[in-house]
N, C-alpha and C positions, 0 to 999 in steps of 0.2 A: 404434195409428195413427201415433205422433208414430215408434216406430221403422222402420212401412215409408218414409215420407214420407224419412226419413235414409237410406236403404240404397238407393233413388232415386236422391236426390238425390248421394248419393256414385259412384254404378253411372254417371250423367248425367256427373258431374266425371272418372271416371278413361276413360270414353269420350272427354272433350274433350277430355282429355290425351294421347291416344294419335294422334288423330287428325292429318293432315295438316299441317304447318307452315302456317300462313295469312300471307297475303299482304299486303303494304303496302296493296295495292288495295283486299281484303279488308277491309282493319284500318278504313282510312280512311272503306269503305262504313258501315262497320258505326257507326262513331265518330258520324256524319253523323246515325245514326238515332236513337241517344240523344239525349237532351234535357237542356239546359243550367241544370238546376238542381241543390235538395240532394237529391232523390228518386233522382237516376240511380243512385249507387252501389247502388240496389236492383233495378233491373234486373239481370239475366241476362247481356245484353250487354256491358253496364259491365263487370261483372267479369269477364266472357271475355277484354275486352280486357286488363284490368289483370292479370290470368292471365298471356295469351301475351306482354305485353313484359316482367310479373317472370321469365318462363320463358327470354326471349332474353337478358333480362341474364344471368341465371345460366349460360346456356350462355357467355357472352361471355366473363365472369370466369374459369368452370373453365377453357376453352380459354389464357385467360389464365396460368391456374397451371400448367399442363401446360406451355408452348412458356417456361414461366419456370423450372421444376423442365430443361426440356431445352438450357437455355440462349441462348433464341432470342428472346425476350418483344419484341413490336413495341409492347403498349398497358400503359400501367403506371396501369389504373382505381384509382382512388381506393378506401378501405373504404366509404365514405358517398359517393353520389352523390344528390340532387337536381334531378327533373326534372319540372317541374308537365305535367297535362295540354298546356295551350297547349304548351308547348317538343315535346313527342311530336307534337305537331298538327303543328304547326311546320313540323317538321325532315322526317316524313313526308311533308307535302303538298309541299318542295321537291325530291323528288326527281319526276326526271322523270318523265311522264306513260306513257313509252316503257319505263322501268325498274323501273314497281310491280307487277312480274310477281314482284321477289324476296322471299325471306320475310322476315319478321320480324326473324329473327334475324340473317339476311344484313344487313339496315337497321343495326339496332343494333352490328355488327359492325365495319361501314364509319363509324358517326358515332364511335364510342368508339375506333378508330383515329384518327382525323382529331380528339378532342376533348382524348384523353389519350393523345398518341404517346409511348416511353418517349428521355428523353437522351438 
């Protein structure tokens, strides 16, 4: 039983991975419906979100390594960055209302430019 439940629930993650980049608007909807206690990281939500913004860092960084391996690097991200929930709330809910049509990663793109521009 415990290995269908796993083979699920992994069949469930590599679908959510594959799926559609999600949207600021999206993220922020979704943020809203969680609940602000220590239970949330046990929702499903929770960790979808915290899924798609460790998956746009990482997009962020390689992109980073690439245009720095090509000689061109515009963001010089830190190894260790630190960003609580609130700061992600934050930063998301101040883009314009007009502009949460972009993904994710587009977000995190543009804050990590603007956070960690290189010399």
């Amino acid at each position: 039983m415990r290995l269908k439940f796993f083979a699920a629930t992994l069949a469930l993650v590599l679908l959510a991975g594959s799926a559609e980049a999600m949207s600021v608007d999206a993220f922020l909807t979704t943020a809203r419906a969680v609940p602000q206690n220590p239970t949330a990281l046990l929702r499903p939500d929770a960790r979808r979100l915290i899924g798609e913004f460790r998956g746009a860092m990482r997009t962020v960084r390689q992109e980073q390594a690439a245009a720095k391996a090509a000689g061109r690097s515009t963001t010089c991200i830190p190894d260790e960055v630190r960003l609580s929930p609130n700061d992600i709330l934050a930063r998301f809910g101040a883009i314009p209302a007009g502009r949460r049509s972009i993904s994710v990663t587009q977000a995190v793109r543009e804050w990590m430019t603007e956070r960690y521009p290189c010399a």
